[in-house]
N, C-alpha and C positions, 0 to 999 in steps of 0.2 A: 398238188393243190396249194393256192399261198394262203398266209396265213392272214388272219381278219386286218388285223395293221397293216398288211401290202397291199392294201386295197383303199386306191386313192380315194373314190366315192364315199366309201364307210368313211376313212377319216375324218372327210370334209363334214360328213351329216354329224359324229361323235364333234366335232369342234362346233358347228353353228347350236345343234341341240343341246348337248349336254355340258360344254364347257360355256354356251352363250356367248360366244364370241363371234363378229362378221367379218368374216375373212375378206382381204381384197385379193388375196394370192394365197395359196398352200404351198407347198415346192418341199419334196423329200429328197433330204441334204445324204451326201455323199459319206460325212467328214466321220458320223457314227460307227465306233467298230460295237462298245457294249450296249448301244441303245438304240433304236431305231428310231429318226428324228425329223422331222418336219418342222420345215420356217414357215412359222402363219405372220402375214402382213395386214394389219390394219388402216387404217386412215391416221389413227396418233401414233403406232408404236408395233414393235417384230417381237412377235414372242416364240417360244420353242417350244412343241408340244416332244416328248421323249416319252417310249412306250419301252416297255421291258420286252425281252423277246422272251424269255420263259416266263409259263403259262404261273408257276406257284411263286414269281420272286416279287418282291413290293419295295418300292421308292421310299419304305416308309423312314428308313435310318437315314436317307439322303435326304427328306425331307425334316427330318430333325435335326441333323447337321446344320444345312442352311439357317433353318431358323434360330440355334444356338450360336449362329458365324455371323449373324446380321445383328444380334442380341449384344457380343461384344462389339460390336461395330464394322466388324470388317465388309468388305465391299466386295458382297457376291449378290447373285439376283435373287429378287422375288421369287416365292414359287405358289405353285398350287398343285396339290395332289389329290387325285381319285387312288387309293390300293385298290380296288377292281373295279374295271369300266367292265357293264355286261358285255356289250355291243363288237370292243376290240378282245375281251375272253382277256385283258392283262393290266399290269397295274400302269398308270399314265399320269405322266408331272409335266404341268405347263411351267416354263420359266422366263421370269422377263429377260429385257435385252441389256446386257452392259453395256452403254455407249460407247462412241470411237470405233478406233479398231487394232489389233492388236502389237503389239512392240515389234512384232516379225515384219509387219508392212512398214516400220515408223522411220526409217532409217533416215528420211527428212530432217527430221526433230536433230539433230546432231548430238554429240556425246554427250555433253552439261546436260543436256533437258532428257537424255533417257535416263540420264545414270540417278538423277533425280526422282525420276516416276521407279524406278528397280529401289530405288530405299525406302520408300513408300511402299514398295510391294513386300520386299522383303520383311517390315513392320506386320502386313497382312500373312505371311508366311509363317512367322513365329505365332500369332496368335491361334491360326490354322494345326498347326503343329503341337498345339496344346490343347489341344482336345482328346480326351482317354477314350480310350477304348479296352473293352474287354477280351485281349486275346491278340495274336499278332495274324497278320493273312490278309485276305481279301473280305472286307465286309459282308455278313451275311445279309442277305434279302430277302429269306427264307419270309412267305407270310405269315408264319407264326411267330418270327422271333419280333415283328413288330417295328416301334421304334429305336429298339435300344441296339448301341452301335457295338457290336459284337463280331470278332472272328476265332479262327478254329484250331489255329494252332498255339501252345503256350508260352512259347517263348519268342526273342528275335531269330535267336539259332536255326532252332526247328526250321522256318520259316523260311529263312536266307537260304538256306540250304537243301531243301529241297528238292532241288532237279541237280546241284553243282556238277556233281559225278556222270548223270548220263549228258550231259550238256558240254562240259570239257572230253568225255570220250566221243558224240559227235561231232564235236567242231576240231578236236587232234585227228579222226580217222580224215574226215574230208579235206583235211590241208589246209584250213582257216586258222588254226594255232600251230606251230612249230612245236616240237618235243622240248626244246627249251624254254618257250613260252609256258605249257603245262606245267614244268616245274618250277617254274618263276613264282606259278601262282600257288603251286602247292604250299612253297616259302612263304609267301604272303599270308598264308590262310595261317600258318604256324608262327609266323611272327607279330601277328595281329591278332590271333586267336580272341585274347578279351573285347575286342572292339564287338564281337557278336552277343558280349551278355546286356542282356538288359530284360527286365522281368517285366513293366510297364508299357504296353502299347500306347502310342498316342498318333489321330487320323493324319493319314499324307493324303494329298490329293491324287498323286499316284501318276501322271503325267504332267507333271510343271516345269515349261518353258515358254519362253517367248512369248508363243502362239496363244498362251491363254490371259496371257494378263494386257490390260485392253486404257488404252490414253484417248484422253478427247480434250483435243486443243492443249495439247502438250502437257495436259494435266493427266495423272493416275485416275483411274475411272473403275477400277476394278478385275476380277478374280474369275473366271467363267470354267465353265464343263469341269463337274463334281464324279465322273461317268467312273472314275478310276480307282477308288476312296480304299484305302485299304490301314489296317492295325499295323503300324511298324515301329523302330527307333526312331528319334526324333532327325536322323542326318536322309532318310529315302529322298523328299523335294530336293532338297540342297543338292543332293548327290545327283540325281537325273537333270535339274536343269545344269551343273558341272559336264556333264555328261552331253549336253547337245548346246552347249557354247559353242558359238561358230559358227552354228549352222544356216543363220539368216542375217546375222548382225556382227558387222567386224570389230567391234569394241569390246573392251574386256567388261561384262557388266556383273559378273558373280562378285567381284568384288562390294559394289554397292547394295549388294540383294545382302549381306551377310554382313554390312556396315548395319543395313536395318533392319536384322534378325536380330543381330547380337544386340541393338537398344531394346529389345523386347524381352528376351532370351538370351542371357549371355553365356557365350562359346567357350568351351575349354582351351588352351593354347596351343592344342594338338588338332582344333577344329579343320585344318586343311588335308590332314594323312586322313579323317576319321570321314570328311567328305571324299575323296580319293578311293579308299577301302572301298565305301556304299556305292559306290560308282562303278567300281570293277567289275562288284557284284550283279549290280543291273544289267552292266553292258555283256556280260556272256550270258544273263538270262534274256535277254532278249536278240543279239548275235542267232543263238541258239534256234529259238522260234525263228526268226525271221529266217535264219537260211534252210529251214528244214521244209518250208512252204512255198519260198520265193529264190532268184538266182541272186547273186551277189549285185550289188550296186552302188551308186556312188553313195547311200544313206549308208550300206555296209562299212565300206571304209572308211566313210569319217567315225565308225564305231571302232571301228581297227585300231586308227590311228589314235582316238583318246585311249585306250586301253592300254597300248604302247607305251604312250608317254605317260600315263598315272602309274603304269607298271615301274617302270624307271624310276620315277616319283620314291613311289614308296621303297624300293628295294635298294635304291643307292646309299 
């Protein structure tokens, strides 16, 4: 039986009643993995309606992010939140629309004018990155814990490490790592050991690249889908957009993202091994997942191949 949100009718009556909004279109978007998400079109403007898929979790700390992120200025959207709609049985956040569209599509714009809108972002990044959280992990959404931005484990350690061990034993049994590659990284892990202390969480957006940061008319325009927000060190954004350079755009743009981190936040002079490490880190936990669900593919080996070459990176 699906569940109240899979049911285009209900949404539609939940948006024109409850949200008072006159749709010209609904259209349930593909692109959500944590949120299940519908583009409402109007006559002025596209908003996004995002429903939780469990029944006891609330938007409430992402609703308070936002409005703590638009408070220091940065450029992410509007929101509105219901913590329970009866009707959908979950908690539901309309968000407006960042205009433009994303750096991933912009390749037009040529090198000067993205590297441009990436320093600008990068400015938005650091400010994003400063925000505490209580706890390192995936933020919780629990509906009691409310608004306050909380997660579960206490430290970065804990946290980072978490799956390493069954994640490096199934990516060496299945032949995705070489027996040398394993102890490459055991090296890493012991020669970098302190790069994992840090007792302060503060929010990452949790998938930051490209794809989310959004130009109109060659100008930055903003920050989109908050879907991913989790308690980390401050290097998690840095390290995952390091981590999928390349992948839409042939210019080197980490460098200008981290020209305009550092004017906000400034980097230690070790900031490239320390993005590098967080990056290792992410690419076997996700490696991981993905091939334990999916066959190998070309998103695979461009994870291969950064892992490779950060691996060298660091160990040389």
């Amino acid at each position: 039986m699906p569940h109240p949100y899979e049911d285009q009718a209900l949404v539609e009556t939940v948006i024109r009643h409850s949200l008072k909004i006159n749709p010209l279109q609904v259209e349930r978007m593909t692109e959500g993995t944590s949120t299940c998400v519908y583009r409402i079109t109007t006559e002025s403007e596209t908003l996004y309606l995002r429903i939780l898929p469990e029944e006891d979790a609330s938007f409430g700390p992402e609703a308070a992010l936002h409005e703590e992120l638009r408070t220091r200025g940065v450029k992410v959207p509007a929101i509105h939140v219901e913590p329970y709609n009866e009707a959908l049985q979950r908690s539901i956040m309309v968000t407006g629309e960042i205009k433009g569209q994303p750096l991933s599509q912009s390749v037009g714009l040529g090198r000067g004018k993205l590297e441009e809108i990436m320093r600008e972002a990068g400015r938005d990044l650091a400010m994003i990155n400063s925000v505490p959280v209580a706890g390192f992990g995936w933020i919780q959404r629990d509906a009691q814990v409310d608004r306050n931005l909380r997660a579960p484990w206490p430290d970065q350690r804990t946290f980072a490490l978490e799956y390493w061990d069954m994640d490096l034993a199934f990516l060496t049994k299945h032949g995705t790592l070489s027996q040398a590659e394993t102890t490459m990284l055991a090296q890493l892990l012991k020669r970098y050991d302190t790069y994992l202390d840090a007792e302060q969480g503060y929010i990452a957006h949790g998938d930051f690249d490209s794809t989310h940061i959004y130009q109109l008319d060659g100008h930055y325009s903003g920050i989109i889908d908050f879907g991913e927000i989790r308690g980390v060190n401050q290097w998690y954004d840095l390290a995952h957009f390091h981590l999928r350079e390349g992948e839409h755009l042939p210019f080197d743009l980490q460098t200008p993202l981290v020209q305009g981190y550092d004017s906000v936040k400034t980097l230690p002079a070790d900031y490239q091994q320390r993005i590098c490490f967080n990056s290792i880190l992410i690419n076997i936990r996700i490696l991981s997942h993905i091939l334990q669900t999916r066959p190998p593919s070309w998103y695979t080996q461009h994870q291969l191949e950064a892992l490779r070459q950060d691996l060298q990176l660091m160990l040389s």
